[in-house]
N, C-alpha and C positions, 0 to 999 in steps of 0.2 A: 808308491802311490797306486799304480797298475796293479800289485799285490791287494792292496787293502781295498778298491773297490771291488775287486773278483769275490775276494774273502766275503766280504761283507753281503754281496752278492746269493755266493753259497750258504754261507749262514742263513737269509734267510729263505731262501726255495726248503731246503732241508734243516731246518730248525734240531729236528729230534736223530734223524740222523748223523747225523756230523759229529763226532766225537773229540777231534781235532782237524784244525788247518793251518800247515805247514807254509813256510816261502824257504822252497830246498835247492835251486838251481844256485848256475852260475849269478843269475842279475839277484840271488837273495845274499850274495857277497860283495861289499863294497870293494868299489876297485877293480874287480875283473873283468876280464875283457868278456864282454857275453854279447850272444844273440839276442835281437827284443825281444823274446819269446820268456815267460814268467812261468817258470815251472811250479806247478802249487800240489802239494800232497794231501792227499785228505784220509783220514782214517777213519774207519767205522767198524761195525762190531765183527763183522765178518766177511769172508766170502761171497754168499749168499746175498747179505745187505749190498755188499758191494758190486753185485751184478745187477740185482733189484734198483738201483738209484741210476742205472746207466740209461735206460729210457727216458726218463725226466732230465738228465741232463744233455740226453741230446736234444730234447723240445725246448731247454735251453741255451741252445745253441754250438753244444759242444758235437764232435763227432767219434764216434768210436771204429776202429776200422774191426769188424768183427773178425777176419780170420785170425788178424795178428791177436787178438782179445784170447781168442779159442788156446792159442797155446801157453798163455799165461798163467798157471795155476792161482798164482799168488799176488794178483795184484791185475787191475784193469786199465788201462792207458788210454785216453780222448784229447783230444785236441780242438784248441777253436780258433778261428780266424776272421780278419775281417780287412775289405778290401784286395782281398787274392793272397793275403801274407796270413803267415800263421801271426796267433799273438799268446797265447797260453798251451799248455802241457800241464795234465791233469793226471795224477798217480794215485788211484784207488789203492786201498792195502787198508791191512787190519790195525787197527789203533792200537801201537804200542806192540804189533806183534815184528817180526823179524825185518820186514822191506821195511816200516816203519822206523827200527830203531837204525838201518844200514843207513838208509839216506840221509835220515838227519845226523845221525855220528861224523859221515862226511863233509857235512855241509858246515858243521861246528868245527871239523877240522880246516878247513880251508877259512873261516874266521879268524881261529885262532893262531894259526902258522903263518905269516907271508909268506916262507919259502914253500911251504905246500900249495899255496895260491899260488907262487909264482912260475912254481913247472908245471903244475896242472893246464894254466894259462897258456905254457909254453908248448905242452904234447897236444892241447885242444887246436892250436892255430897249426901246428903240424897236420895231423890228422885230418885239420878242414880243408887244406890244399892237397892232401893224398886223396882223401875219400869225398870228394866236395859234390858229387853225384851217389853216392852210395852211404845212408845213412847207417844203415845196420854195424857197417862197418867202421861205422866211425864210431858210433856208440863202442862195440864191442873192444875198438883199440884203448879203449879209455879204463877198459873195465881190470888191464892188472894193475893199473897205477890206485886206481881206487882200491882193490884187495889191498894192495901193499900198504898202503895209509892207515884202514881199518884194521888191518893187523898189528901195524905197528901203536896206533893207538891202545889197540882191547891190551897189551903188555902192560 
């Protein structure tokens, strides 16, 4: 529901940009344990498009933290909040190009496997009590389990 009003949202601020919108996190997986927080992908035609949309969506309420932005070649990251708590995560990328096909490949495998939803679930609630002040780092602990998935899948 949180998904589909965002979406709906985005569609229409940027009608012609928007090439697609994703629901790629944990809470676009039924049954896993997630944060409230709704991770939503959006693809557009480019780079370029995709730094160009980042102003308007901050006057919609999103935020972008510009340094972390700066070292992202390939993709733009904002976040929005309300009431002191985050409640979306927002992944700029190119429609259909590489971050595109990574996240969603993932997202369809934790669908379609329980046992991959099931240790994903299991290193995520690890990882949140090791790194539970240090985000980067939790991200980052996540990132061989996800290679491993995606490779085992492209086979």
């Amino acid at each position: 529901m949180l998904f589909k009003l965002e979406h709906d949202r985005l569609r229409s601020l940027f009608p012609e940009a928007l090439l697609g919108v994703e629901h790629y996190g944990s809470t676009a997986v039924r049954g896993l344990s997630a944060k409230p927080i709704v991770d939503i992908l959006v693809g557009v035609a480019s780079m370029k498009a995709a730094r160009a949309i980042v102003p308007r969506l901050c006057e919609a309420g999103y935020a972008a933290p510009t340094q972390y932005n700066a070292a992202l070649p390939d993709r733009q990251w904002l976040m929005r909040s309300a009431d002191g708590r985050r409640t979306h995560h927002l992944m700029v990328v190119v429609h259909r190009g590489e971050q595109w096909q990574r996240r969603l490949a993932f997202r369809d495998a934790l669908r379609a496997e329980l046992n991959i939803a099931t240790s994903y679930e299991a290193l995520k609630a690890s990882l949140a009590a090791q790194y539970a002040r240090d985000r980067d780092a939790y991200t980052a602990g996540k990132e061989a389990f996800i290679n491993e998935v995606l490779a085992t899948d492209a086979t």
